[in-house]
N, C-alpha and C positions, 0 to 999 in steps of 0.2 A: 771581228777580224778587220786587219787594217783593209784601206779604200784604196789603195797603195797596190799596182801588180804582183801577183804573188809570184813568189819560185813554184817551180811543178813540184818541189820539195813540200812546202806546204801545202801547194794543193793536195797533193795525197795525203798529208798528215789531216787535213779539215775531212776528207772524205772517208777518215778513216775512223776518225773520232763523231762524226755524223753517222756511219754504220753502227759502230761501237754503241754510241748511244740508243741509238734503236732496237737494239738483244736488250736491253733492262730493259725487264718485266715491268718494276716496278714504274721506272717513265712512263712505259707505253701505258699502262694503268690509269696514273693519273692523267696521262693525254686523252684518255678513250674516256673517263668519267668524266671529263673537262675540270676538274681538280683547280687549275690555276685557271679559273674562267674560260669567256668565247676564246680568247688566243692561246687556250694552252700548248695548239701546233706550233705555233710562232713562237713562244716561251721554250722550248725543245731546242728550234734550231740556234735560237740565243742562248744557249745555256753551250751548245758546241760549241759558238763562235769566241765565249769567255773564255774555254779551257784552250781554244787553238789560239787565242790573246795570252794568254800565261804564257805558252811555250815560246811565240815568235816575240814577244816582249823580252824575255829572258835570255831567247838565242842574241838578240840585239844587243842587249847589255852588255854580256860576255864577248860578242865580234869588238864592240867601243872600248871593250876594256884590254884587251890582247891574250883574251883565257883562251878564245877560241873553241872546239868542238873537244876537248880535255880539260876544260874548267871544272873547279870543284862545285860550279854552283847550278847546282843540277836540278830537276826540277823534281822533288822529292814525291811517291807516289800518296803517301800520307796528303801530303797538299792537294793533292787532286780528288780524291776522297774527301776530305772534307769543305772543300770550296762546292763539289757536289751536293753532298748533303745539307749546306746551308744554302744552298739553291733549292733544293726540294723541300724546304722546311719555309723557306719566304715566299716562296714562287708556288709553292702548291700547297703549302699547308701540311706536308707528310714527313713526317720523324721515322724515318729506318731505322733497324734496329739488325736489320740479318748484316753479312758481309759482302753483300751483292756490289756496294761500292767498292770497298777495298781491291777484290779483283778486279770492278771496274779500271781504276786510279792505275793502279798495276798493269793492265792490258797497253793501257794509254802511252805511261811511259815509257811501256818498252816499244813500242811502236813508232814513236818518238826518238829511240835511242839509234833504232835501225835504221831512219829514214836518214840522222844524222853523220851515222858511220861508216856509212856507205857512199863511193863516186857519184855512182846513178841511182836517182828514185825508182829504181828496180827490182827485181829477184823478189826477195824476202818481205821487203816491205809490202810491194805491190799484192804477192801471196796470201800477206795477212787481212790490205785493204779488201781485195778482192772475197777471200773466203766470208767475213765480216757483212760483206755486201750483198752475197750470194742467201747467207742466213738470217740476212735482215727483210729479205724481199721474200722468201718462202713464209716468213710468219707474220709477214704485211696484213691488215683484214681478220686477222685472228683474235677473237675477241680470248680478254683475261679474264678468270675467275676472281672478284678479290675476296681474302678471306681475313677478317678484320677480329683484332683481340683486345677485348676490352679490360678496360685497366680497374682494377678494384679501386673502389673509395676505401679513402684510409676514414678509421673509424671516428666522427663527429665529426670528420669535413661539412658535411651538413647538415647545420643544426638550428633549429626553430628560432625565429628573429628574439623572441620572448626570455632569451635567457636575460638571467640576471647582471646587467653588466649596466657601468655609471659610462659618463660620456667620452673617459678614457680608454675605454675596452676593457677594466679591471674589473673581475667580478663582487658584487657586493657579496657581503654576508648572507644568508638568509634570516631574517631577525622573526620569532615566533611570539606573540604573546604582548606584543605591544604595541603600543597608541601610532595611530597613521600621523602621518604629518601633518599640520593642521593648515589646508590648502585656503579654506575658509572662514569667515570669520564663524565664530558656532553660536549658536541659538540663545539667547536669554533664556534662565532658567524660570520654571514658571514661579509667579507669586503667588504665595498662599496665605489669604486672611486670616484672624485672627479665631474665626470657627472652624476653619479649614476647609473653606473653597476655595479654589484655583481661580485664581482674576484673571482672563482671557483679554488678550490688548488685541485689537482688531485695525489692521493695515488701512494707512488713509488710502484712498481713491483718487 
């Protein structure tokens, strides 16, 4: 978030998307395993402060440009979803796969939409901050089950270093029935005299 005083507009929006975040299961998971290392607390509240940088970035854009709080350039909840999930796949190493984001993304924006819609950062927003807030501190200390699915190997993904392959990765043939390579030089064949004994040459020293 900016360094910059904020509206009590965004503050409720950061307090809200900081509650918000804390109801995913799957965050507090990887916060409680420590997933994203020693900081993974500290990586949490950074992960807010990016999604409450989208929104006040974008609000900005639109006041400079004259769109105002009716511009078409909205901040789509698809985007928030997926700037999540590619925080939780850098930042902790975990690929979602339920729609636990999507509702995320979607809670966000509309939260978002009311805080902008409205005179005073009140009523409804506040309602939503607050409930968020209320439900986020009831399951504080609550430790999560994780229950982990493991993904089949596709069949030869791994396979003995020994196959048969030249230094292209191309498999050779298998050739059966024929002479090795000749790595060495090969033996002199023996001599045989004229009686037929083997003349034995004996290695100088």
């Amino acid at each position: 978030m900016s360094s910059t005083t904020l509206s009590p507009a965004l503050v409720l929006f950061a307090r809200g998307v900081i509650a918000r975040l804390a109801l995913w299961e799957t965050l507090t998971l990887a916060v409680q395993e420590s997933w994203g290392g020693p900081g993974a607390k500290e990586k949490r509240t950074w992960m807010a402060g990016v999604v409450v940088d989208i929104f006040e970035e974008n609000q900005s854009n639109r006041t400079s440009s004259g769109a105002g709080s009716s511009g078409e350039s909205k901040i789509d909840p698809e985007y928030v979803e997926d700037t999540l999930l590619q925080i939780m796949a850098d930042e902790f190493e975990v690929h979602i796969e339920d729609d636990s984001a999507e509702a995320l993304g979607k809670d966000i924006v509309r939260l978002w939409e009311v805080i902008i819609g409205q005179s005073a950062a009140t009523t409804v927003a506040e309602k939503m901050v607050e409930d968020w807030e209320s439900r986020a501190e009831r399951t504080k200390g609550r430790k999560i089950q994780a229950h982990f699915e493991e993904t089949p190997e596709e069949e030869g993904e791994w396979e003995d270093d020994d196959s048969n392959e030249d230094e292209d990765g191309e498999e050779e043939p298998v050739e059966h029935n024929h002479e090795a390579p000749q790595l060495i030089d090969r033996k002199k064949e023996p001599e045989v005299d004229e009686d037929g004994f083997t003349l034995v040459s004996r290695r100088r020293r």
